[in-house]
VOGU-3710 file (C-alpha; in Angstrom, 3 decimals, decimal comma):
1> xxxxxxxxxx> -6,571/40,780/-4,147  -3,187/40,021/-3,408  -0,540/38,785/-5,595  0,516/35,060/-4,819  4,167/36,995/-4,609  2,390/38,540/-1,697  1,006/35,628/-0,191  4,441/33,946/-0,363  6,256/37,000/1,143  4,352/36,427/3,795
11> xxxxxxxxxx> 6,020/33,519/4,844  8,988/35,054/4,753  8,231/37,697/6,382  7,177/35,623/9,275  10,371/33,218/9,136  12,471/36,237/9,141  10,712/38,353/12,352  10,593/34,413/14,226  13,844/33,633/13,611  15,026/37,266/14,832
21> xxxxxxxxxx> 12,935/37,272/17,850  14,172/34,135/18,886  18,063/34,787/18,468  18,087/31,691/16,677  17,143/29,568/13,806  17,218/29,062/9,927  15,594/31,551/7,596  17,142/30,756/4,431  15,331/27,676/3,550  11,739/29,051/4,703
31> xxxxxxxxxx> 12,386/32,325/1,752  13,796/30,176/-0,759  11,065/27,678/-0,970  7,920/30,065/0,126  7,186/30,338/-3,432  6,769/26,853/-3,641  4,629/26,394/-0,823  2,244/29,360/-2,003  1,412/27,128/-4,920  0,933/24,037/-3,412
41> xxxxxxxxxx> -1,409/24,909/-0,231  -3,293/27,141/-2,091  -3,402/25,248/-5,402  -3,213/21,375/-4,530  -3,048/20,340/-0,798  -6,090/18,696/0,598  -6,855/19,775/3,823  -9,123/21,023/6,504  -7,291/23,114/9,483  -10,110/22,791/11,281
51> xxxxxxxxxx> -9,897/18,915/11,412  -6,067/18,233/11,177  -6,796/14,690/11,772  -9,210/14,044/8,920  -7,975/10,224/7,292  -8,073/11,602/3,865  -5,836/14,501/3,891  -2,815/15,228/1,801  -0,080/14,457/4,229  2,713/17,178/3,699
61> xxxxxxxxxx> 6,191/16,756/5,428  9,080/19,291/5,772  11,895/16,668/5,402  14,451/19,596/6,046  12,971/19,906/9,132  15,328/23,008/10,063  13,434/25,093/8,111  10,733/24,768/10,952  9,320/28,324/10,053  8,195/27,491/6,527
71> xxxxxxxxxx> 5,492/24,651/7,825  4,601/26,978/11,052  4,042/30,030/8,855  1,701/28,073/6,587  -0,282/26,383/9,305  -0,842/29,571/11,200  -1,749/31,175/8,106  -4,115/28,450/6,381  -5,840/28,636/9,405  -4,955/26,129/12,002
81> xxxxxxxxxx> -4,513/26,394/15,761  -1,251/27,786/15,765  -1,855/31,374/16,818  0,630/33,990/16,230  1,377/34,006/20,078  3,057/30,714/19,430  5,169/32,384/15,935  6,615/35,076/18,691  7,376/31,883/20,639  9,256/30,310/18,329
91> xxxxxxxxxx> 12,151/27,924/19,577  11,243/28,842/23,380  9,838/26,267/25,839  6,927/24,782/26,077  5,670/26,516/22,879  4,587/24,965/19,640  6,794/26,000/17,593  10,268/24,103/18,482  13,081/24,177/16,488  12,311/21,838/14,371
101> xxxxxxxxxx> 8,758/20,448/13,362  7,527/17,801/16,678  4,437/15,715/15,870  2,059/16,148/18,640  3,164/20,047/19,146  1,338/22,264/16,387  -1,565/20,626/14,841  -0,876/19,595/11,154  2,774/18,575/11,619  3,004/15,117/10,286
111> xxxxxxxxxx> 6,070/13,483/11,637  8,745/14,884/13,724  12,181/16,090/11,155  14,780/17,355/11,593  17,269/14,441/11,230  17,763/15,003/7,468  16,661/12,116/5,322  13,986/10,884/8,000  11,295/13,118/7,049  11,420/11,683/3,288
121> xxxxxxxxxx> 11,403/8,123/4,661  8,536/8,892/6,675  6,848/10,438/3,942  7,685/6,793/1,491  5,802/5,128/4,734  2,891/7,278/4,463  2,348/6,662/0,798  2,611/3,291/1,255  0,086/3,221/4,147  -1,967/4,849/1,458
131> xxxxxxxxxx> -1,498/2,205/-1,262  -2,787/-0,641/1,065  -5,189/0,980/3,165  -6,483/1,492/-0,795  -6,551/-1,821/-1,615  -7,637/-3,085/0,981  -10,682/-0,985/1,778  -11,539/0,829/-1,625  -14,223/-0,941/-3,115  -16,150/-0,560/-7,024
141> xxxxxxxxxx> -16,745/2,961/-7,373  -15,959/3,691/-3,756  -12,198/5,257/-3,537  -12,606/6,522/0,100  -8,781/6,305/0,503  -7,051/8,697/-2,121  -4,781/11,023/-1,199  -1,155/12,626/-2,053  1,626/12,778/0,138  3,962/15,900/-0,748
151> xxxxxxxxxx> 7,302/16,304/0,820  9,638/19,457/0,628  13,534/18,371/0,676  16,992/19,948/-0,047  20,051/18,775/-0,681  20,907/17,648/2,759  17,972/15,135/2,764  19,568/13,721/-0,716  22,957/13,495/0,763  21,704/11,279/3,893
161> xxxxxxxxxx> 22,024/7,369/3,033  18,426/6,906/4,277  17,486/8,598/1,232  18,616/6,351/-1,310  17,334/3,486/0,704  13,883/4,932/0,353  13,628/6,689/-2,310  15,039/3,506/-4,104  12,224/1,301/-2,673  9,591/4,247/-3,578
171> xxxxxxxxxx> 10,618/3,582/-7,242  10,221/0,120/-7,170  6,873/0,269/-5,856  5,822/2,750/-7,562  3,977/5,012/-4,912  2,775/7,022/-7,695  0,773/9,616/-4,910  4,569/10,849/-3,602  5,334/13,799/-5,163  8,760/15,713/-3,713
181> xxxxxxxxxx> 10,164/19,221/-3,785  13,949/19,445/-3,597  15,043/22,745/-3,435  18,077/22,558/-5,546  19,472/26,105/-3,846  23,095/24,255/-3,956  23,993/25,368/-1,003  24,276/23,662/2,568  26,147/24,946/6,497  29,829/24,930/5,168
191> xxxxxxxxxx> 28,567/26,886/1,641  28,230/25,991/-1,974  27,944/22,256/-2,148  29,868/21,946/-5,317  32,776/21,072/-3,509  30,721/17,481/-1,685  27,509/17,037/-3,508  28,312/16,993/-7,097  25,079/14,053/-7,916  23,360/14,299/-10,786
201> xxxxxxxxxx> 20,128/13,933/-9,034  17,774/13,427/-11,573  19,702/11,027/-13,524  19,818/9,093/-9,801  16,056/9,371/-9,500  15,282/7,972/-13,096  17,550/5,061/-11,916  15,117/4,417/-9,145  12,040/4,312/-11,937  10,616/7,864/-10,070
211> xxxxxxxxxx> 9,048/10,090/-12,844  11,687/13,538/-12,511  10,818/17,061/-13,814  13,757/18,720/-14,124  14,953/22,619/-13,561  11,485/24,169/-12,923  11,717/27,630/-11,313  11,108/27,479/-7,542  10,014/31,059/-7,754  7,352/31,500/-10,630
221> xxxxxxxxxx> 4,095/30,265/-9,802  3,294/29,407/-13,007  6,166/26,900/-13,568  5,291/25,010/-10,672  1,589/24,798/-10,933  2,472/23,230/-14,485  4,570/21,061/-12,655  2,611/19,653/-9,958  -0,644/19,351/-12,457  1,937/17,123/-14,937
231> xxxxxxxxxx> 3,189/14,897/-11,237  -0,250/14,207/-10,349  -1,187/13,030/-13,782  1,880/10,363/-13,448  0,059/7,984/-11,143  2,573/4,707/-12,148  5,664/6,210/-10,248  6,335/8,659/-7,723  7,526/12,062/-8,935  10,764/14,736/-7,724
241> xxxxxxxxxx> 9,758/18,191/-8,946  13,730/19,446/-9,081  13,127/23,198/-8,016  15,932/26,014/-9,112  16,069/28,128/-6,078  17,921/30,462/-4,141  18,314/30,451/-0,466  17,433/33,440/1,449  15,294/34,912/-1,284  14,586/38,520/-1,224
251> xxxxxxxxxx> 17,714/39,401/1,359  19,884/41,990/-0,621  23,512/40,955/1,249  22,818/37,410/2,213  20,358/35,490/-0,075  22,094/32,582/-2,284  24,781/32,700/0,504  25,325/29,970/3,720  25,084/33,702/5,838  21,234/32,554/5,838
261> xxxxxxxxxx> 21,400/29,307/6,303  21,302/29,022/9,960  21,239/32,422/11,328  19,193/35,328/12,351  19,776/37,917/9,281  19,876/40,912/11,826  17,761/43,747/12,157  19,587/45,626/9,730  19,036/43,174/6,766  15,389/42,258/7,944
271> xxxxxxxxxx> 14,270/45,971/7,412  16,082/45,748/3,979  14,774/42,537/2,846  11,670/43,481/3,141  11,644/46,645/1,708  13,287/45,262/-1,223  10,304/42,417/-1,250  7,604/45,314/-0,931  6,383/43,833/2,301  5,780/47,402/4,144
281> xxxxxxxxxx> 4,369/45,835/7,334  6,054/45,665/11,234  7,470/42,387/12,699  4,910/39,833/12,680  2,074/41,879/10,882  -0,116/40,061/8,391  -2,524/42,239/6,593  -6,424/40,878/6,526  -6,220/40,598/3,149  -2,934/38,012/3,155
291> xxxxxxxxxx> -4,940/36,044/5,933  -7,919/36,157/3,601  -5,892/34,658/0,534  -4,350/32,279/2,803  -7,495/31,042/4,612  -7,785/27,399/3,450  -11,104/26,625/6,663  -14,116/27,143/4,310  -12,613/25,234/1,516  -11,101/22,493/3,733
301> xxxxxxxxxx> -14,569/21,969/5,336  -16,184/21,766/1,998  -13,526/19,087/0,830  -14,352/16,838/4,087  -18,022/17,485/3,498  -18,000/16,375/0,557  -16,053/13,234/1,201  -17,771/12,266/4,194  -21,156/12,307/2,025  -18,968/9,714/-0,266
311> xxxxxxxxxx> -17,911/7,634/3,014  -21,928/7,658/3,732  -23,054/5,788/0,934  -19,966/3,503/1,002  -21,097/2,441/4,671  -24,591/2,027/3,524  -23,132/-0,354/0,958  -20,197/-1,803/2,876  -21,047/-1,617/6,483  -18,228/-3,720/7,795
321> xxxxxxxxxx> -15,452/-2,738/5,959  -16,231/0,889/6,898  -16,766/0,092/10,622  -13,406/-1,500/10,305  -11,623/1,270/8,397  -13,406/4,259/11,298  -11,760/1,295/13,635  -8,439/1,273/12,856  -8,123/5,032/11,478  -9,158/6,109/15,463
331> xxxxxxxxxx> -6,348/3,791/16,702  -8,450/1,062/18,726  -7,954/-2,326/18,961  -10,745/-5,203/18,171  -13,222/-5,197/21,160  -12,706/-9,239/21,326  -8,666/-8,478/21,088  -7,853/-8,895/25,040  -10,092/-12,248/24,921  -8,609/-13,490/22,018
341> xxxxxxxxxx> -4,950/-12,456/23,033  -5,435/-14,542/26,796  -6,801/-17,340/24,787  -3,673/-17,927/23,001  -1,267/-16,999/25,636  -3,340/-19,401/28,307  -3,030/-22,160/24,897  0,850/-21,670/24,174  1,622/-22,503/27,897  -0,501/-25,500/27,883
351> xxxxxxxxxx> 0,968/-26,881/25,013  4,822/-26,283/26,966  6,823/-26,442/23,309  10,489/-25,460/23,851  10,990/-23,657/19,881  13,332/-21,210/19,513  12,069/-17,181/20,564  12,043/-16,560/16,557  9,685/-19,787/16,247  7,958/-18,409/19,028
361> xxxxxxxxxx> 7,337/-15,274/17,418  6,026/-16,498/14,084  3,510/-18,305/15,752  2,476/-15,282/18,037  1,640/-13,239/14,543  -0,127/-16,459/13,054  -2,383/-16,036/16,191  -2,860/-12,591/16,338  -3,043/-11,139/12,980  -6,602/-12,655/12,018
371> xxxxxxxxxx> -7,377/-11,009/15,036  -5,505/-7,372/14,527  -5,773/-7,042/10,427  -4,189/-3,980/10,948  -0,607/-5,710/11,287  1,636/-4,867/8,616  4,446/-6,814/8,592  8,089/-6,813/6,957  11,743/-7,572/6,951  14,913/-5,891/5,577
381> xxxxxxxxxx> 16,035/-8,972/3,424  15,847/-11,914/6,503  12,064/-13,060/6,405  12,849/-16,959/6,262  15,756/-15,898/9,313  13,653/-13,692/11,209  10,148/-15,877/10,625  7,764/-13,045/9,446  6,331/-14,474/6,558  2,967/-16,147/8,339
391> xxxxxxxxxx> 0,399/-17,826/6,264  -1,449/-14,933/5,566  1,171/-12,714/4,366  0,674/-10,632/1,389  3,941/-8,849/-0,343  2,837/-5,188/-1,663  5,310/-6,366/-4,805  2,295/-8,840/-5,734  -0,655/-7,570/-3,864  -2,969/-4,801/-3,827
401> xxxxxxxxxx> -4,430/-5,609/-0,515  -0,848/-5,641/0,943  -0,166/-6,594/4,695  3,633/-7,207/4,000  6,908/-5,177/2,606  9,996/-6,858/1,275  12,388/-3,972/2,249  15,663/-5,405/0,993  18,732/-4,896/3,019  17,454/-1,297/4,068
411> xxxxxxxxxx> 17,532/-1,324/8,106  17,442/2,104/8,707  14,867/3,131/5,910  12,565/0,623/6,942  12,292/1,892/9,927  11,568/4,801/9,285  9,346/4,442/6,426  7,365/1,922/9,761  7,176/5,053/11,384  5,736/7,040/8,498
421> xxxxxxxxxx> 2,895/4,052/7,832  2,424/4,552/11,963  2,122/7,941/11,570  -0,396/7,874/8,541  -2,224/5,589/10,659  -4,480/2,508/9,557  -1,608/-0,050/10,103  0,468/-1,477/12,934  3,390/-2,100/11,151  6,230/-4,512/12,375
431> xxxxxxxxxx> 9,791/-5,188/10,747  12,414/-7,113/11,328  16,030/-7,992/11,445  19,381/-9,038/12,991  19,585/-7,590/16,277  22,756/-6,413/15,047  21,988/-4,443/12,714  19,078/-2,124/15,033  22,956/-0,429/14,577  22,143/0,970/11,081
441> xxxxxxxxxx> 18,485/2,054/12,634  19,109/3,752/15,668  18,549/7,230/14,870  15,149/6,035/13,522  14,057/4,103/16,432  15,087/7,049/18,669  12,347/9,341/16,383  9,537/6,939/17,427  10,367/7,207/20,858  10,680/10,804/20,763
451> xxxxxxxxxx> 7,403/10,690/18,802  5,362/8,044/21,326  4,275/5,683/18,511  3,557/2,709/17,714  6,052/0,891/15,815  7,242/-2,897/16,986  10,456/-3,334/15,837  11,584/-7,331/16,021  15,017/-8,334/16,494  16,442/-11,724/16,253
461> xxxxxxxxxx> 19,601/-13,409/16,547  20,033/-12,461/19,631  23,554/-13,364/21,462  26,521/-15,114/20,334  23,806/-18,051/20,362  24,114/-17,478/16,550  27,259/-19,254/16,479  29,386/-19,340/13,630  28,558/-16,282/11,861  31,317/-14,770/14,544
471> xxxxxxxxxx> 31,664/-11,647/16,509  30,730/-8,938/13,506  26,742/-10,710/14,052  26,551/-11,389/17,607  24,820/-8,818/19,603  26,626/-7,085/22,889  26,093/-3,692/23,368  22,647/-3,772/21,692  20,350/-4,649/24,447  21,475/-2,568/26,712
481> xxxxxxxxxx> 21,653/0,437/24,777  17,992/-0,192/23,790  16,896/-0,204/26,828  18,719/3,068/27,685  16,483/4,759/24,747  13,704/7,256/26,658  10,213/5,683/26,104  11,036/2,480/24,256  9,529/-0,497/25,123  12,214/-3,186/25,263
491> xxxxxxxxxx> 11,595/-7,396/25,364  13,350/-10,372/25,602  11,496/-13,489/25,972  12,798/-16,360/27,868  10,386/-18,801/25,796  7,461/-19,394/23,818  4,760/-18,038/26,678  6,854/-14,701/27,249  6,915/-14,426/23,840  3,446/-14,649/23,290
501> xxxxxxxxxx> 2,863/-12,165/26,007  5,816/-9,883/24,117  3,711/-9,240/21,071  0,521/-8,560/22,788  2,211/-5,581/25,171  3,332/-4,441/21,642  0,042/-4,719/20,018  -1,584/-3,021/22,560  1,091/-0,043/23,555  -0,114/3,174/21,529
511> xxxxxxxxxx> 2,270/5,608/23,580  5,192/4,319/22,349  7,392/1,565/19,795  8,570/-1,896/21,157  11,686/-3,518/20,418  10,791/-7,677/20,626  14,223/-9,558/20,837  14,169/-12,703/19,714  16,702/-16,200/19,952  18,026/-18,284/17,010
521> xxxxxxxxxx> 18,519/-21,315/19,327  15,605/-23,421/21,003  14,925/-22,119/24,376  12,845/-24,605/26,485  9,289/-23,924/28,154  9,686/-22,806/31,710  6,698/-24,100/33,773  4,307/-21,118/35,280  1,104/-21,213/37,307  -1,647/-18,352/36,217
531> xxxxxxxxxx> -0,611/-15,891/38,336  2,828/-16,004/37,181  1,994/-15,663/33,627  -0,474/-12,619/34,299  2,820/-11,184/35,870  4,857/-11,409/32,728  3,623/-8,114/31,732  4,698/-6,359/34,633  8,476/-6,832/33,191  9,418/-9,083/35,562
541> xxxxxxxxxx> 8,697/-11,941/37,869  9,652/-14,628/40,500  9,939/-17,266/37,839  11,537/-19,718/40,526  10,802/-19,172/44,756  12,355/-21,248/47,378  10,690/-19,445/50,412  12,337/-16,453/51,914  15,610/-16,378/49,183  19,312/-16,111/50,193
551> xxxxxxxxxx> 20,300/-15,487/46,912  18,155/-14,403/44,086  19,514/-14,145/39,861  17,788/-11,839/37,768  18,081/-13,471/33,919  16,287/-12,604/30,234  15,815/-14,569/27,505  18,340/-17,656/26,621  20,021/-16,724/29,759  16,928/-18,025/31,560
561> xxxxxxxxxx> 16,653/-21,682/32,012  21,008/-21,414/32,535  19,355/-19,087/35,766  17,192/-22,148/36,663  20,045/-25,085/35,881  22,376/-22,675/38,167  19,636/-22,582/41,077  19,220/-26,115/40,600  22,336/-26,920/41,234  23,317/-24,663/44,470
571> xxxxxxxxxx> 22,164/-27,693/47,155  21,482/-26,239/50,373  21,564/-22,537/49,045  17,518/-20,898/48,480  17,841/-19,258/45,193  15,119/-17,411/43,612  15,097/-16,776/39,648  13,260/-13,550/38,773  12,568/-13,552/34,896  12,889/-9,925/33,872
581> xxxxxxxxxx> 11,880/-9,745/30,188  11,064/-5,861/30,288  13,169/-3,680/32,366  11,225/-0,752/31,630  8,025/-3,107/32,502  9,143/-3,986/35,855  10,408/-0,544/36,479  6,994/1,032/35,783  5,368/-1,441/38,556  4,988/0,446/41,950
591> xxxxxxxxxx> 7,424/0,421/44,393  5,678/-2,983/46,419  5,691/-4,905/43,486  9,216/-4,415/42,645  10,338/-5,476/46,312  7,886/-8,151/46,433  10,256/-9,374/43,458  13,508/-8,136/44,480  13,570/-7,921/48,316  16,333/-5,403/49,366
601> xxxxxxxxxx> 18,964/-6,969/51,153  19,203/-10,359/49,525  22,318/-10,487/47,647  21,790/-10,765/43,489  23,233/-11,867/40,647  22,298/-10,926/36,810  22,973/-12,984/34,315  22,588/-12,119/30,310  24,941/-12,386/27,375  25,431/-8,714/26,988
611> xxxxxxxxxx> 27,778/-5,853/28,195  26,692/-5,849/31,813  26,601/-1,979/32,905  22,910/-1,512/32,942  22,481/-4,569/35,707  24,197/-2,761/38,709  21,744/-0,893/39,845  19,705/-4,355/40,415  22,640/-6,374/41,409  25,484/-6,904/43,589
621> xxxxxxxxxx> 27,314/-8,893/40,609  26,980/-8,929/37,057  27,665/-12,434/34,318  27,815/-11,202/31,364  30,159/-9,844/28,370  32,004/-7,134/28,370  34,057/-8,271/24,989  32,997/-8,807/21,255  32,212/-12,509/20,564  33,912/-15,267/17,846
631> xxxxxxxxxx> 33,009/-17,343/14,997  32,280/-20,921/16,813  29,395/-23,629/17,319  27,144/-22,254/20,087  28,213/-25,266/22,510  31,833/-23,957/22,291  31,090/-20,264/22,719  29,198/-20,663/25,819  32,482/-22,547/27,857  34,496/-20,376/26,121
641> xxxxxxxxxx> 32,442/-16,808/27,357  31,939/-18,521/30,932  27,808/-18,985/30,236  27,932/-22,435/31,865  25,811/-23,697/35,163  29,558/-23,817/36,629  30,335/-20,937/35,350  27,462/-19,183/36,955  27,631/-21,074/40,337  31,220/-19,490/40,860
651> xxxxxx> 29,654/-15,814/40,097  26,402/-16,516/42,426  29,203/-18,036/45,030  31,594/-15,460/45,024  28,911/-12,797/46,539  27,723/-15,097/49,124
//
């Protein structure tokens, strides 16, 4: 029987002969947290490689996401699809083992990291997806949700902003089934950290209210079994294990040195590593016996077994509630949602109210959420500005059966911790702020679109419209750079209708997140007949037709019904106004569609209260701004940025 030394040298092992092969990589962290990982798959996780996607699985996450080889050399030895094929592969195209962890590639890889700090955030979301999926579904002696989420980190993740954002929220609502791992090796790509990380980290995590165990020894077994039994016994708060470890374990020249950090050790100190480790075996040989200690398929099968007996006799007693949790745990919508979701579009047009996009908005989720439970909503600080908080909200501060998170002003966490409850799935979450400040969440808006899911992100405030708070709150670049984001979903209703029809494409994209962008100011109702409204989704639309056109303007949101005032007003000119909510809509259509709307040929003008770059390609001339915006009353700023029906006129005129 091998040692659990053994079974841990096997991961390094593998991390060191990957790493070589490929030329390329990061070894240290993979050695000096091995030890680490032995205990926890082996001892703790809950898991079945055989079903990956089993809802009530321990969710682990790599937050330092470099150390890719740690997470590949456990899954291929625990047992999942990840043959050894694809270790040799490592970092080379097309294989499943990229340089740093990609959900979707290797089965059991939870979230995409790699971006330090993201993978903890994520991690926050997926233990809150687990505290209201729990308390919403678990019933009287019936806990069919009740799992852990375990996340590895080093001192990298903890330097990130985005981790005291989440981590801070973690603690105050106390997700007492997150348990972290930060491998305190002190050392990070320049060297010892001493000289810019000089934290007292668990003094910073008892601040939060997290339960800390401090200075365990990340390499004896013992130690950290002691310390993950004492973490899962604290159920009020989540729990950092602080782990004493040294990077590059095992290497005689290199380990507790940067020279591991992120580079091949060489040949030369591969061979000596592992003699000094006792690991007597050729590149990328695993003896039967390590596989055999490793192999986690008969007990992972027996674990689902035995819960799925559990889930039996709560469907015998709770029939609906577990047809609605298998529902929304496979990812489909309500089989009366696309019936439901007409209904209300077909009833906001009739009813031709001119609120304001935000308005709009609010009333979209008081429609649709009795009809898609599954929507979790939120804002970072701006609920009663961004209009979130519908009738049926529930705060997770006061509710066990949560369908709402305060996040405080934490942009960028809460989007990522959205992507972690997207991830965990069982919610559709949505949160919202400033269009601003998608600024502070880029990078995490970027990691759902690299990871095609489904988080709606709702901006509003969305042009110097906002008036007086001045130029650092008005939106410019924003738009446009959103929509220049690969596989993001980008929309910007001209009114209440478009609106409407903005949060169902949201509801119902799974491939992808949505960004819904939203107007302070009242934006009036823009008549439509029923084939016009069906053609919202496609992006965009004639909105306005006047036969064959000799001019046609291309507008979004606010900029809309200054489109139709500007038409209105060109006497003996035929102007057509093509609403284009969705850029990335329209430009999915088919080629006849888009020249049905947008006949080559016919000279165009764009109009929209942004930097105007991204327009060219559909027009001959662009109104727009290409300048930050000032503190005013909305009247003023729109004569003094040129976004009058004169204004406009002399821009449609001079291309004529």
């Amino acid at each position: 029987m091998p040692s659990r030394r053994d079974l841990a040298n096997a991961i390094r092992a593998l991390s060191m002969d990957a790493v070589q092969k490929a030329n390329s990589g990061h070894p240290g962290a993979p050695m000096g947290m091995a030890d680490i990982a032995e205990v926890l798959w082996n001892d703790f996780l809950v898991h079945n490689p055989t079903n990956p996607d089993w809802s009530n699985r321990d969710r682990f996450v790599l937050s330092n996401g470099h150390g890719s080889m740690l997470i590949y050399s456990l899954l291929h030895l625990a047992g999942y699809d990840l043959p050894m094929e694809e270790l040799k592969n490592f970092r080379q195209i097309h294989s499943k083992t990229p340089g740093h962890p990609e959900y979707g590639y290797a089965p059991g890889v939870e979230t995409t990291t790699g971006p330090l700090g993201q993978g903890i955030t994520n991690a926050v979301g997926m233990a809150i997806a687990e505290k209201a999926l729990a308390g919403q579904f678990n019933q009287k002696n019936h806990n069919i949700v009740d799992h852990h989420t375990y996340v590895f980190l080093g001192d990298g993740c903890l330097m990130e902003g985005i981790s005291h954002e989440a981590c801070s929220l973690a603690g105050t609502l106390g997700l007492g089934k997150l348990i972290c791992f930060w491998g305190d090796n002190g050392i990070s790509i320049d060297g010892h950290v001493e000289g810019w990380f000089t934290d007292n980290t668990p003094a910073r995590f008892e601040s939060y209210g997290w339960h800390v165990i401090a200075d365990v020894d990340g390499h004896d077994a013992d130690a950290l079994k002691s310390a993950v039994e004492l973490a899962k016994s604290m159920t009020d708060k989540p729990t950092m294990i602080c782990c004493k470890t040294t990077i590059g374990f095992g290497s005689p020249n290199k380990a507790g040195s940067h020279a591991c950090h992120g580079a091949p050790l060489g040949e030369e100190e591969v061979n000596l590593t592992k003699a000094a480790l006792g690991w007597d075996h050729g590149a990328f040989e695993v003896p039967s016996e390590i596989y055999h200690g490793w192999d986690a398929k008969e007990k992972g099968a027996a674990i689902e077994s035995a819960w799925n007996e559990k889930f039996a006799a709560y469907k015998a007693e709770h029939p609906a509630l577990a047809a609605e949790y298998e529902r929304r745990m496979a990812g489909d919508l309500p089989a009366d949602w696309e019936e439901k979701s007409a209904a209300y579009i077909a009833s906001v047009n009739d009813k031709a109210d001119s609120p304001a996009t935000r308005k709009a908005s609010l009333a979209a989720i008081e429609a649709y959420s009795p009809a898609v439970p599954e929507l979790f909503g939120g804002s970072a600080d701006l609920g009663c500005s961004n209009l979130t908080e519908w009738s049926g909200y529930k705060p997770m501060i006061s509710n066990e059966d949560a369908n709402y998170l305060n996040y405080g002003v934490r942009e960028f966490a809460m989007s990522a911790i959205m992507n972690g409850i997207t991830l965990h799935g069982g919610l559709m979450p949505f949160g919202a702020t400033f269009l601003m400040f998608s600024e502070y969440a880029r990078n995490a808006l970027r990691m759902a679109a690299l990871m095609k899911i489904q988080s709606i992100f709702v901006y509003t405030h969305d042009s110097f419209g906002l008036g007086e708070d001045g130029p650092t709150h008005q939106p410019v670049e924003q738009i446009p750079t959103l929509r220049m984001i690969p596989n993001m979903a980008v929309w910007r209703p001209c009114d209440a209708v478009e609106s409407a029809v903005a949060w169902a494409k949201a509801i119902e994209r799974k491939t992808g997140p949505s960004c819904l962008i939203f107007s302070r100011q009242g934006l009036p109702h823009q008549q439509r007949s029923a084939e016009q409204i069906a053609n919202i989704s496609k992006g965009g639309y004639v909105l306005k037709d006047c036969g064959t056109p000799d001019v046609i303007i291309i507008a979004t949101g606010s900029e809309i019904a200054l489109a139709v005032a500007t038409a209105e007003k060109m006497s003996g000119k035929k102007v057509r106004v093509v609403s284009m909510p969705s850029v990335d809509a329209f430009e999915a259509q088919d080629d006849a569609y888009r020249a049905s709307v947008l006949p080559k040929g016919v000279p165009t003008v764009a109009v929209e209260a942004a930097v105007t770059a991204g327009w060219y390609k559909y027009a001959d001339a662009v109104h727009g701004m290409d300048h930050f915006g000032e503190s005013a009353p909305i009247e003023d700023l729109a004569k003094e940025f040129g976004f009058t029906v004169e204004d406009v006129v002399k821009t449609v005129e001079s291309i004529l």
